[in-house]
Backbone of each chain as ProteinMPNN parsed JSONL, in Angstrom:
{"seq_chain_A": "XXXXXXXXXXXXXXXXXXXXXXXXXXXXXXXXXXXXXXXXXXXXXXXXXXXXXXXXXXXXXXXXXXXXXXXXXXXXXXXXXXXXXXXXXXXXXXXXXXXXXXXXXXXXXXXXXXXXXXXXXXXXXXXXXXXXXXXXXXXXXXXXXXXXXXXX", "coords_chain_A": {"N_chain_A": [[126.156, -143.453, 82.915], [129.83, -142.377, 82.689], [131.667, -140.013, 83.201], [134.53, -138.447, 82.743], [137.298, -136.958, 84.866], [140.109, -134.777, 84.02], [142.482, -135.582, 85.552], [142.349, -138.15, 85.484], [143.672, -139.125, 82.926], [145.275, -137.569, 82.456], [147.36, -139.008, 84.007], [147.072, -140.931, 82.88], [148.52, -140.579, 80.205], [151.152, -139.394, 80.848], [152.237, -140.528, 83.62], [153.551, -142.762, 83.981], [154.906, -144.119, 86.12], [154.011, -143.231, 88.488], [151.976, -144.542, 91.671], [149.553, -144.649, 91.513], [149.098, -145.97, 88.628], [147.995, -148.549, 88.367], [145.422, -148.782, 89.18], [144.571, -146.81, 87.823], [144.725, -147.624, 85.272], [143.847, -150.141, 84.637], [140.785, -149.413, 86.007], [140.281, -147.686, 83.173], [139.891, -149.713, 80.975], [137.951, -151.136, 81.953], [136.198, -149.071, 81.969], [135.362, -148.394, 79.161], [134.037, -149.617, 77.881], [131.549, -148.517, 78.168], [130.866, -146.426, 77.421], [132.046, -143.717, 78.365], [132.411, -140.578, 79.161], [133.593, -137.18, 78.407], [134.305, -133.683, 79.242], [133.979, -130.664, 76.93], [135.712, -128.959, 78.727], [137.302, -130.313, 80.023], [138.808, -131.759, 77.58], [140.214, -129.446, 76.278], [141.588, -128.632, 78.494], [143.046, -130.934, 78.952], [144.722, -131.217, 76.658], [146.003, -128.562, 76.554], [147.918, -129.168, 78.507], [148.94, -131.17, 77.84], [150.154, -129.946, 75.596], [152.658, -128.798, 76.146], [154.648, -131.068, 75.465], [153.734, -132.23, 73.443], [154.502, -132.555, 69.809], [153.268, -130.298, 67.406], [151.445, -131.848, 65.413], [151.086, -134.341, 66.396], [149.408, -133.313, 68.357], [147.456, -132.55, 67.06], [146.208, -134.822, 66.332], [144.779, -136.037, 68.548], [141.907, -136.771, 68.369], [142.314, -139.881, 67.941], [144.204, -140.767, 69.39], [143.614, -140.36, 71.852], [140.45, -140.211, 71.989], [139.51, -142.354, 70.141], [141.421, -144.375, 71.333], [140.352, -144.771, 73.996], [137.535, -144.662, 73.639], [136.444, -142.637, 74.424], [133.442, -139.849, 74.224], [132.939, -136.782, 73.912], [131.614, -134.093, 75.365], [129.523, -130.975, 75.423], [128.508, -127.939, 75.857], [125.979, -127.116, 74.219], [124.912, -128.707, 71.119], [127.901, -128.953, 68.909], [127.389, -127.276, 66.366], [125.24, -125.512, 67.56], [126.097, -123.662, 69.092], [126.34, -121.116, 69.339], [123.672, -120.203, 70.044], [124.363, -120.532, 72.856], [124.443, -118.963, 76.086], [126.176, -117.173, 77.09], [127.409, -115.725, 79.185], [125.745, -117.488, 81.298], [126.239, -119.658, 80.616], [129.467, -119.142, 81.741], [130.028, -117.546, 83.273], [127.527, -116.997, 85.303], [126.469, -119.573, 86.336], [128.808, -121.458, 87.115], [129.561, -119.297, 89.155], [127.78, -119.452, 90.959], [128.483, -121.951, 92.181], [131.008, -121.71, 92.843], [130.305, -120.124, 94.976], [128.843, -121.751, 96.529], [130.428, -123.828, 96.964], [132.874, -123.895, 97.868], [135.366, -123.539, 95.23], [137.418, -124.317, 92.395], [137.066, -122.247, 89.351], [137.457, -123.903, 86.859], [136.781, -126.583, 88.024], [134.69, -125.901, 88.825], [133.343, -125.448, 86.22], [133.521, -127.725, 84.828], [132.261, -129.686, 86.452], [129.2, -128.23, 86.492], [128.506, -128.867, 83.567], [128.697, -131.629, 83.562], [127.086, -132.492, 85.201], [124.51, -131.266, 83.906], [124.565, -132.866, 81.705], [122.075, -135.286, 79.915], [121.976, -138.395, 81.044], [124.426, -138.523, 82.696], [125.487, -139.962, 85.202], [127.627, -140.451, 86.731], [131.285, -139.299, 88.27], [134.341, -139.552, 87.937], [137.153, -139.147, 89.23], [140.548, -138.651, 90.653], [140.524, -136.701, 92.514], [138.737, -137.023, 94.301], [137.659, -136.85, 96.675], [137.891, -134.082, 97.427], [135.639, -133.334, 95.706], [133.841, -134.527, 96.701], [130.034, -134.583, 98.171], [129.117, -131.952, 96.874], [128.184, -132.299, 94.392], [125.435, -133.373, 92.362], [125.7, -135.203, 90.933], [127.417, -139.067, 91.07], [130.533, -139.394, 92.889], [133.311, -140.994, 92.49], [136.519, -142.648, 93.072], [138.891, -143.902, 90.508], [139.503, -146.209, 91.483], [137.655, -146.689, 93.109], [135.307, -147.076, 91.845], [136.282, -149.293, 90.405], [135.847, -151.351, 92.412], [133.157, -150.764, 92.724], [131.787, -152.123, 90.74], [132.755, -154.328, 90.242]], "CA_chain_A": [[127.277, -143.003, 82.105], [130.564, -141.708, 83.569], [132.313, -138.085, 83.146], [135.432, -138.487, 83.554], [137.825, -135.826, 85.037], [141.271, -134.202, 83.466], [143.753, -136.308, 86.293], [142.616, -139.819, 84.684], [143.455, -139.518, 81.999], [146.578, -136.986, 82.492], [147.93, -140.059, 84.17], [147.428, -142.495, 81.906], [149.528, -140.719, 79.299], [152.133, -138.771, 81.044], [153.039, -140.379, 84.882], [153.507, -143.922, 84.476], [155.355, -144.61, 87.165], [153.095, -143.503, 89.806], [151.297, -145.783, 91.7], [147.917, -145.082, 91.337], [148.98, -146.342, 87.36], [147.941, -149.888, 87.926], [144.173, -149.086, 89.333], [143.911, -145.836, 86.668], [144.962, -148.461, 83.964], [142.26, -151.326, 85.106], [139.655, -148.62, 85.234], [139.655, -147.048, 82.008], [139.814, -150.577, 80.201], [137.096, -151.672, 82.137], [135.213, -148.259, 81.408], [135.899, -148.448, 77.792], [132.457, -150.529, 77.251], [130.609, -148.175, 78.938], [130.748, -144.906, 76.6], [132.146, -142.972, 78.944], [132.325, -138.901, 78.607], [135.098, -136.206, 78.988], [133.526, -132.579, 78.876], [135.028, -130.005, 76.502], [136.523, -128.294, 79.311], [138.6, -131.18, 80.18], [139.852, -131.857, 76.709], [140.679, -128.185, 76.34], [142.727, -128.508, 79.703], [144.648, -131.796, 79.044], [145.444, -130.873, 75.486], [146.979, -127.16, 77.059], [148.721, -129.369, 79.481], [150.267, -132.003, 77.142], [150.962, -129.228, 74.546], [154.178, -128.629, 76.512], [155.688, -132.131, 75.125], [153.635, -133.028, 71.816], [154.445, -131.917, 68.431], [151.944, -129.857, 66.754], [151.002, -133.093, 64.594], [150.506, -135.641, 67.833], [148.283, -132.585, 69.101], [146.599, -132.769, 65.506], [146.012, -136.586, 65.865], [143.773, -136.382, 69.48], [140.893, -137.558, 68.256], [142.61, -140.869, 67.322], [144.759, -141.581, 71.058], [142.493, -139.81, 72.854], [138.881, -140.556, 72.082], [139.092, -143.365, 69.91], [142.239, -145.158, 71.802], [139.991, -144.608, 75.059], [136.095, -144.736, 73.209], [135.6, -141.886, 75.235], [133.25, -138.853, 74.001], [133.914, -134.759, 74.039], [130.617, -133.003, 75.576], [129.806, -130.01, 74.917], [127.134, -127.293, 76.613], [125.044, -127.487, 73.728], [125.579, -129.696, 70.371], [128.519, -127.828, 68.436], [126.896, -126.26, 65.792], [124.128, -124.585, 68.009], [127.004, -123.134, 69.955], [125.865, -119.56, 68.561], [122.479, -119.799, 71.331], [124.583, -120.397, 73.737], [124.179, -117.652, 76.853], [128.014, -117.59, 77.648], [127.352, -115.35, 80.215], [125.213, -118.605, 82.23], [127.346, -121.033, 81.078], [130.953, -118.895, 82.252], [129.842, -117.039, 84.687], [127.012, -116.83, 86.779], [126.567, -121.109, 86.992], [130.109, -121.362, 87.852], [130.151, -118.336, 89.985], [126.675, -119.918, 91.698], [128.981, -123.082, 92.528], [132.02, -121.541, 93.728], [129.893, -119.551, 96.322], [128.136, -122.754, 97.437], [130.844, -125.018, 97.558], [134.575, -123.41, 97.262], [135.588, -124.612, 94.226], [138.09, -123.735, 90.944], [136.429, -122.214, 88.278], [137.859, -125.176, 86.176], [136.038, -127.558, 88.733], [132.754, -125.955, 88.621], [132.613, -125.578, 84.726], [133.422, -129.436, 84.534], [130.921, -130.221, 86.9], [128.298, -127.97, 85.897], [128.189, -129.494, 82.338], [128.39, -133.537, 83.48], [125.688, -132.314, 85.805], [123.093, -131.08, 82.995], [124.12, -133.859, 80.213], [121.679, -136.538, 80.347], [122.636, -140.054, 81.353], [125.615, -138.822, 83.452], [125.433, -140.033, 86.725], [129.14, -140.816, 88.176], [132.433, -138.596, 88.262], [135.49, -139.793, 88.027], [138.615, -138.686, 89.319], [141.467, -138.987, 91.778], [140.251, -135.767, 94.087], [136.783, -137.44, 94.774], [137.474, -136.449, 98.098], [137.349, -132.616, 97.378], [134.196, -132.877, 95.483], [132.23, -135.321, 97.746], [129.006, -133.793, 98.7], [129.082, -130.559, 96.013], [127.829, -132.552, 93.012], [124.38, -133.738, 92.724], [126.872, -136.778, 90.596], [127.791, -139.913, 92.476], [131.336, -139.116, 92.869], [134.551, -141.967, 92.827], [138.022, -142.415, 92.298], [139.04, -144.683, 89.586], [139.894, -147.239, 93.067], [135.882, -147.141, 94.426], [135.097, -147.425, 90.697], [136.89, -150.799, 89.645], [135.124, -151.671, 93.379], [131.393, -150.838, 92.917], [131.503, -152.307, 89.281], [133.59, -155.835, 90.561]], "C_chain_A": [[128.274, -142.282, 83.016], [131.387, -140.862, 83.152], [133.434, -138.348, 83.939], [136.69, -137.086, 83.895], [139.562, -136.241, 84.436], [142.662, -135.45, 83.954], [143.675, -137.934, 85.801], [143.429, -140.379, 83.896], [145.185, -138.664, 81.678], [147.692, -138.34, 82.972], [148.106, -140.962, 83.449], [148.237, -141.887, 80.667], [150.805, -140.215, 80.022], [152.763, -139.453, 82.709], [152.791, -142.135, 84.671], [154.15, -144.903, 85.333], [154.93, -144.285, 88.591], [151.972, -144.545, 90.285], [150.277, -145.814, 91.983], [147.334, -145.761, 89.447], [148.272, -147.632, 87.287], [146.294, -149.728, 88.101], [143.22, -147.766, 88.32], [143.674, -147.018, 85.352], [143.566, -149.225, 83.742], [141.14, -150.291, 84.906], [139.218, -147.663, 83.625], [139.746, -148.347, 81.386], [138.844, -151.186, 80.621], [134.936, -150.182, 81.529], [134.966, -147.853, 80.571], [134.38, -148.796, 77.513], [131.172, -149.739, 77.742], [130.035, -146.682, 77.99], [130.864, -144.003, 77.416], [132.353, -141.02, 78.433], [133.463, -137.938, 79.228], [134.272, -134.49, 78.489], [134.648, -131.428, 78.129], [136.135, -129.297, 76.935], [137.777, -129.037, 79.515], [139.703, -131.45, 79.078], [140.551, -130.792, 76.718], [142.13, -128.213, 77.29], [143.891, -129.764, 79.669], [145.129, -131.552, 78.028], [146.312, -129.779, 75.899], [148.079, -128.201, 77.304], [149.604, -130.643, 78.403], [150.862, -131.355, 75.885], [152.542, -128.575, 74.811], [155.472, -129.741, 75.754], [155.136, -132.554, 74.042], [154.007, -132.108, 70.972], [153.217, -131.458, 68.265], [150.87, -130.872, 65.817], [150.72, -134.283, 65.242], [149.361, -134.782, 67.876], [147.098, -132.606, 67.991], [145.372, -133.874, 66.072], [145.318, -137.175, 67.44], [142.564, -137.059, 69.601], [141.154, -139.452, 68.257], [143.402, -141.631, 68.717], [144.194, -141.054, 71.663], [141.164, -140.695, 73.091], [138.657, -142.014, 71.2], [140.304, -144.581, 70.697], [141.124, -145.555, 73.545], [138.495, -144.597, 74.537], [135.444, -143.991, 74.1], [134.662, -140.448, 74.175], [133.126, -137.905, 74.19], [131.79, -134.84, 74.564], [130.734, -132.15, 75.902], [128.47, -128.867, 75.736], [125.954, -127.195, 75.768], [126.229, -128.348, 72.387], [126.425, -128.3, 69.409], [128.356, -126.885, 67.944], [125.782, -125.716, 66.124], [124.975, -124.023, 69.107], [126.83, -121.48, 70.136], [124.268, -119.06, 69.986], [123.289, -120.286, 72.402], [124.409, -119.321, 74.944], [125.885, -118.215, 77.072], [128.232, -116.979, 78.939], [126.766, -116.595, 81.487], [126.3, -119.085, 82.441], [128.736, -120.846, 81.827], [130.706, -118.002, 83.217], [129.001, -117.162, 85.539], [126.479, -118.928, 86.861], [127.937, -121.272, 87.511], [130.385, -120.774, 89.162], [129.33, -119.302, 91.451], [127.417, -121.125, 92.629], [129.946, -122.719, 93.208], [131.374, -120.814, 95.51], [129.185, -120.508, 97.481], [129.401, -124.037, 97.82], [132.735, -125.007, 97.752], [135.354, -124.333, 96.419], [136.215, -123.848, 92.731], [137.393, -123.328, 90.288], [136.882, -123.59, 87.25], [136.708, -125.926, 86.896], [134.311, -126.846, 88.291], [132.619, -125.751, 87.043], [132.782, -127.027, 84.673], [132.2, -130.1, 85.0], [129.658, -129.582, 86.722], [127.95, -128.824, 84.706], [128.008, -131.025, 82.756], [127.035, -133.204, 83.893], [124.529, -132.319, 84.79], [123.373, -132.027, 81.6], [123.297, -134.889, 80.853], [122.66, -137.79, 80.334], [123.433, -139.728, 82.327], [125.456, -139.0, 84.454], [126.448, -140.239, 87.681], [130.046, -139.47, 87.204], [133.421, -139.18, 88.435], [136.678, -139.171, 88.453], [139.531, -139.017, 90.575], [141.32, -138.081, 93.257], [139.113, -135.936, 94.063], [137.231, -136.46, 95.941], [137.354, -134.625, 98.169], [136.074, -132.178, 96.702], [132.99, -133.726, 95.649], [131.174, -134.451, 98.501], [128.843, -132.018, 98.161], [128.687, -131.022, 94.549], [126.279, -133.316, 93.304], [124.885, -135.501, 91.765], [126.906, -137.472, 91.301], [129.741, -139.497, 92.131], [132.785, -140.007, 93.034], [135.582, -141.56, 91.99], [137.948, -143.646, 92.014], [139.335, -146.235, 90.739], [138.079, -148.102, 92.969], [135.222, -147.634, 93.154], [134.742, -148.589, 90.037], [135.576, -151.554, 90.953], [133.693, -151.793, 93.451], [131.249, -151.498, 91.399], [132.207, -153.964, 89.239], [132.2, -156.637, 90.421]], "O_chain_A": [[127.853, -141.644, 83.982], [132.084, -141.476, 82.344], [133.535, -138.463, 85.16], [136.845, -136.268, 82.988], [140.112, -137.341, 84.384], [143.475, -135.998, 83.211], [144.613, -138.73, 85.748], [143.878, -141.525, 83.892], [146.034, -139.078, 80.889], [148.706, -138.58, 82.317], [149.081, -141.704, 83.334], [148.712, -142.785, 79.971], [151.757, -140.875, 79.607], [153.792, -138.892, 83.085], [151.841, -142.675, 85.238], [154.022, -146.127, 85.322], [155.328, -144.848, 89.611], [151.253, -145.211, 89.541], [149.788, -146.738, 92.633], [146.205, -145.964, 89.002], [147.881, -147.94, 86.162], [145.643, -150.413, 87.313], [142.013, -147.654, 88.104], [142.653, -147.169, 84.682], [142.605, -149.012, 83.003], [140.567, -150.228, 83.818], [138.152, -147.191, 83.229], [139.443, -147.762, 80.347], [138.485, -152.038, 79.808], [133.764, -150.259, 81.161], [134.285, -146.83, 80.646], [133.684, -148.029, 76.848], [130.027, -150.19, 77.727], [128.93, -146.143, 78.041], [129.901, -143.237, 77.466], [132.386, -140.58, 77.283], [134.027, -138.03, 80.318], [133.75, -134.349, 77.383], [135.804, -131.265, 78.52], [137.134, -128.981, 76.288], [138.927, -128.653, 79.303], [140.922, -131.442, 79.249], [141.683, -130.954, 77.174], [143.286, -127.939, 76.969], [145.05, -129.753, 80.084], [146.353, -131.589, 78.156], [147.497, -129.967, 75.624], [149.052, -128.249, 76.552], [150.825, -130.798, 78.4], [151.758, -131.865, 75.211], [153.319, -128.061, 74.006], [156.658, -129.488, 75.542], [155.844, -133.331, 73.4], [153.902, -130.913, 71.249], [152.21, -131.954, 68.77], [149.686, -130.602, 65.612], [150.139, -135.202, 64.665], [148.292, -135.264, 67.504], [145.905, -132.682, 68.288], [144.151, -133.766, 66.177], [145.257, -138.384, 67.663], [142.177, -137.737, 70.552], [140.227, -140.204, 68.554], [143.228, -142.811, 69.019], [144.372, -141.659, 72.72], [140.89, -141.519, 73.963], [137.727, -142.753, 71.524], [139.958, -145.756, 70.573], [141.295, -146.642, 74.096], [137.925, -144.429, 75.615], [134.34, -144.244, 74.582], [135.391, -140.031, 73.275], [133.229, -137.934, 75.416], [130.959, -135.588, 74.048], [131.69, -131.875, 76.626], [127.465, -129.455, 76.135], [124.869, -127.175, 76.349], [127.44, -128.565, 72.407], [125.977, -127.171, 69.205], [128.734, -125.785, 68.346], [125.091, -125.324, 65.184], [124.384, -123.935, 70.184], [127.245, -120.836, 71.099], [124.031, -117.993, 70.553], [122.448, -120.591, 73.248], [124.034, -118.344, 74.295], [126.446, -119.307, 77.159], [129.024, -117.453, 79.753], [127.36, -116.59, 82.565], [127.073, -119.16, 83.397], [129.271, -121.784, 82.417], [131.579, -117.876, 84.075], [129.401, -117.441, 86.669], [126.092, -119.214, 87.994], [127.957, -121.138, 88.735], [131.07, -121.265, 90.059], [129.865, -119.696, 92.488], [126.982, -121.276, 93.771], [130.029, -123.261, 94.311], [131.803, -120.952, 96.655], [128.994, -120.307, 98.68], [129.308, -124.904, 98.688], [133.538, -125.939, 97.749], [135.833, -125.436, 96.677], [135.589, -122.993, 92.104], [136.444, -124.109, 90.342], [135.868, -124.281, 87.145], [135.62, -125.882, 86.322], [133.296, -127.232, 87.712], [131.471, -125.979, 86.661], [131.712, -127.539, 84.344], [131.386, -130.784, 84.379], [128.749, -130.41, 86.785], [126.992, -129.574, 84.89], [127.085, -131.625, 82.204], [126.023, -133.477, 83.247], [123.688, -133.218, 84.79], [122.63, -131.988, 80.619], [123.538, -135.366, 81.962], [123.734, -138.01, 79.775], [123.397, -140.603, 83.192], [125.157, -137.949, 85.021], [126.382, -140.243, 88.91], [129.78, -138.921, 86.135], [133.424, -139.492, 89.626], [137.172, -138.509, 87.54], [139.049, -139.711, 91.471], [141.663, -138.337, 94.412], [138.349, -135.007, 93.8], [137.014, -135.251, 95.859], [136.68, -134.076, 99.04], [135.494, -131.112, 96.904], [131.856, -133.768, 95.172], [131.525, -133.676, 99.39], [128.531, -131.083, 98.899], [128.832, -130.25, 93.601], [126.038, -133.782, 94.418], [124.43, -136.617, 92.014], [126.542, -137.122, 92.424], [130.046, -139.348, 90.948], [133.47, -139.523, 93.936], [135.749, -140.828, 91.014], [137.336, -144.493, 92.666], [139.236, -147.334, 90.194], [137.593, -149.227, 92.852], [134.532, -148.644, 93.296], [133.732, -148.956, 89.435], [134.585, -152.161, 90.546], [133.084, -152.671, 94.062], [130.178, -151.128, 90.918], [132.117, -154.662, 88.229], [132.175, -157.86, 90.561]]}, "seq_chain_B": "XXXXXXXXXXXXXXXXXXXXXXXXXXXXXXXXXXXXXXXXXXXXXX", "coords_chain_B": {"N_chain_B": [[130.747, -135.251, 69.803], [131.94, -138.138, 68.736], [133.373, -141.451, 69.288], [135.145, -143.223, 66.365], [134.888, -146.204, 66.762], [135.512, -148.197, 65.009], [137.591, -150.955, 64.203], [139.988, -150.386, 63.169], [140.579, -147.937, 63.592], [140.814, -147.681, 66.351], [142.743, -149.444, 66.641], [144.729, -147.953, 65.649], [144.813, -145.913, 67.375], [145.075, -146.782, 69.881], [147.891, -147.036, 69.185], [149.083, -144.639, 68.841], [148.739, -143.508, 71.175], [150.494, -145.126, 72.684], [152.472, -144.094, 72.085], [152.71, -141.531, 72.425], [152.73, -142.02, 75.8], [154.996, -143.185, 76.082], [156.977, -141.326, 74.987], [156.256, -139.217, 76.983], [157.029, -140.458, 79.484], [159.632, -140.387, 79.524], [159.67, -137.221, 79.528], [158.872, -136.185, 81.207], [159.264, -134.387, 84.008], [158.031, -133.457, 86.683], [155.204, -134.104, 89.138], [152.234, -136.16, 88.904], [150.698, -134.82, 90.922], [151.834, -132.368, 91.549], [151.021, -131.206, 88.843], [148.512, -130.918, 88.68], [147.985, -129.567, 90.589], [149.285, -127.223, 89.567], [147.527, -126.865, 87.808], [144.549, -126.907, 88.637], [145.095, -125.406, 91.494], [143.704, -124.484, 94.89], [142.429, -126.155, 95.209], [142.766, -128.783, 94.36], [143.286, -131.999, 95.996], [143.771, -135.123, 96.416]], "CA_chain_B": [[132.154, -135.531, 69.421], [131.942, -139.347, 69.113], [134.62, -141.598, 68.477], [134.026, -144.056, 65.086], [134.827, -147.33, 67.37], [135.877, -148.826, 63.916], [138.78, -151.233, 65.289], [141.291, -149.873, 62.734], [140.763, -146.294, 64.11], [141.074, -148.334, 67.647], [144.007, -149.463, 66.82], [145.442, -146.909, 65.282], [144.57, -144.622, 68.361], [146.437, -147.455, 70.999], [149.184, -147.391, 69.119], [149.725, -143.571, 69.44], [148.72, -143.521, 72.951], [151.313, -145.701, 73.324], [154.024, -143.551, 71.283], [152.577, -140.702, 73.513], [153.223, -142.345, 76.831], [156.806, -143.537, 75.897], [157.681, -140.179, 74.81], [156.254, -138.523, 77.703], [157.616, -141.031, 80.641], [161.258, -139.614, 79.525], [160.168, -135.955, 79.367], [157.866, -135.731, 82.782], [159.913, -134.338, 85.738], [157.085, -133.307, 87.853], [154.129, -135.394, 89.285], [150.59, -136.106, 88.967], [149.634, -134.251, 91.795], [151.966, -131.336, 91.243], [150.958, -130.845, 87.164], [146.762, -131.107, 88.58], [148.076, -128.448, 91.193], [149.132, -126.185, 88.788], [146.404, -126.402, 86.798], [143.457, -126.101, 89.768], [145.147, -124.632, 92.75], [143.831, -125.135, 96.043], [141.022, -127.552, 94.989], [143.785, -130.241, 94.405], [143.57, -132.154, 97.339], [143.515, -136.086, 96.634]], "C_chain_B": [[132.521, -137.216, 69.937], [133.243, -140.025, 68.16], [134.12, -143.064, 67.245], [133.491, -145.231, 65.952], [135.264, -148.139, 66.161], [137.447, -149.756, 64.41], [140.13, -150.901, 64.341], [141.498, -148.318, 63.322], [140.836, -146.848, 65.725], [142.376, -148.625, 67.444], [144.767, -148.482, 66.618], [145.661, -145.947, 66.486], [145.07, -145.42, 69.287], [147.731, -147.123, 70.559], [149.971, -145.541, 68.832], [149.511, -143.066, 70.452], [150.109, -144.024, 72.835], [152.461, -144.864, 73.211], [153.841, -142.189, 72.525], [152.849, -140.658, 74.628], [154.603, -142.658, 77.255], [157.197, -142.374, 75.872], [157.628, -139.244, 76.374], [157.015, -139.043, 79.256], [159.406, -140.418, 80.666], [160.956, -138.044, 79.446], [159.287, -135.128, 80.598], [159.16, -135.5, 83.656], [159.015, -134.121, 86.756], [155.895, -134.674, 87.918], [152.806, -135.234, 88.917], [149.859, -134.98, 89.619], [150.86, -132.585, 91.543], [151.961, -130.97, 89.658], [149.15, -130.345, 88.245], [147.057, -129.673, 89.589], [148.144, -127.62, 90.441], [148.204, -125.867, 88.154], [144.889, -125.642, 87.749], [143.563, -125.745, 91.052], [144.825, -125.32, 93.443], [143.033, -126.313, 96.076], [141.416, -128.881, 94.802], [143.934, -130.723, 95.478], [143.12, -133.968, 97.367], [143.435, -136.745, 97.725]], "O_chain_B": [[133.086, -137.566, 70.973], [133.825, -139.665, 67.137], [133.068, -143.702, 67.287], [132.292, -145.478, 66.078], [135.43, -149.262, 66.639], [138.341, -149.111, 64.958], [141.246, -151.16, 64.792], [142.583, -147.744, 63.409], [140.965, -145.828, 66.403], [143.203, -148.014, 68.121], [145.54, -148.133, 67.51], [146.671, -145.244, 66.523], [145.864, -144.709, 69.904], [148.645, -146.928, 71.361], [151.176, -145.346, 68.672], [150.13, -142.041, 70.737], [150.964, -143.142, 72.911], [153.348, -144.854, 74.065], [154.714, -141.943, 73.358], [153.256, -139.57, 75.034], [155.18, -142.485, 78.328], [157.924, -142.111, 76.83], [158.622, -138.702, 76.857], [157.48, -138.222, 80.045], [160.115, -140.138, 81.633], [161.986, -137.389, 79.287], [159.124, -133.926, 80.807], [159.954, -136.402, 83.924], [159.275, -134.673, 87.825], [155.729, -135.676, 87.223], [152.339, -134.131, 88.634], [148.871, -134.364, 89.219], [150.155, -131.6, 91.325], [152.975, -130.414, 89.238], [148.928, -129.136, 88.296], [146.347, -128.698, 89.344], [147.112, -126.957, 90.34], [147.945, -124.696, 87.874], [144.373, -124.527, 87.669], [142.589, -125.686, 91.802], [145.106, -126.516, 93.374], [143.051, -127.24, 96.886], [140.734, -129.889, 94.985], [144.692, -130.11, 96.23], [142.255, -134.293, 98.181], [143.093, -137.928, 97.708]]}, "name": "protein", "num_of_chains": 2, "seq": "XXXXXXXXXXXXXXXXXXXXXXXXXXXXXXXXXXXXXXXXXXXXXXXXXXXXXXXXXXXXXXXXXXXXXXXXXXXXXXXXXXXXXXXXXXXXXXXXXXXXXXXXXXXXXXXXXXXXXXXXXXXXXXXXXXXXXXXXXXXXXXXXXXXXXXXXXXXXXXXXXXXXXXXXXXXXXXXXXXXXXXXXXXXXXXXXXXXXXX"}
């Protein structure tokens, strides 16, 4: 299963005239069949980031161009409504913290990758800065490029 | 947080992607890599 990161997917709605559009495009239509995964942090962070240009009623209507335009699904650190046993202290600070000290790394980045890390099934990462988190994920790690490539 | 897969809620959800992408290609001035900067700093480094 593949976890995909924030810049995929930021691209595919908002920069379509850059030219990594044609091999982002190809990979999410090929990773469509796959049930791929987006972790809550990420939605959280592209919704912030496209709340600059949607209406409050696009931002509503995410579930619908988001997750079902893209058949991707939201994970979560536990399932929603057992959100209450969460330790928030683990999950926001000291796993995060544990990651930035081992591998210098955003808090953003290490809560994303913490969570793909401990859902089952996930075994790849997606995104366009593979190259900053090659060899800091126990993930296999590609950009939407090496992707289309190991899956040809 | 799964999505139905029902292909009217498929369609329905291309066809405001799409309205989403139109709208936003006229209201982007910055790029890919400086929006992902802002958001995670130095860790941006495609």
């Amino acid at each position: 299963m593949v976890a995909l990161d924030t810049d995929v997917l930021l691209l595919a709605f908002a920069f379509q005239s850059d030219k990594r559009q044609p091999a982002n495009t190809a990979f999410l239509k090929r990773v469509r069949a796959t049930s791929p995964v987006l972790t809550i942090y990420n939605l959280m962070e592209l919704l912030g980031q496209l709340s600059f240009n949607l209406s409050p009623a696009q931002l509503d209507a995410w579930q619908a161009w988001l997750l079902e335009a893209h058949q991707l699904t939201v994970i979560w650190p536990l399932a929603p409504d057992d959100m209450g046993t969460l330790s928030f202290r683990a999950e926001i600070v000291d796993r995060p913290f544990a990651r930035m000290r081992a591998h210098r790394m955003s808090f953003m980045d290490a809560l994303v990758l913490n969570l793909a890390e401990r859902t089952p099934g996930v075994e790849q990462f997606v995104t366009w800065n593979a190259r900053h988190f090659k060899n800091k994920s126990t993930l296999q790690i590609l950009t939407p490029e090496e992707y289309l490539n190991q899956t040809s | 947080m799964r999505p139905t897969g029902t292909a009217a809620a498929i369609r329905r959800g291309r066809r405001l992607a799409k309205q989403i992408q139109t709208q936003m290609s006229s209201s982007s001035n910055d790029s890919l890599d400086q929006a992902m900067a802002g958001l995670r700093g130095r860790s941006w480094s495609p």
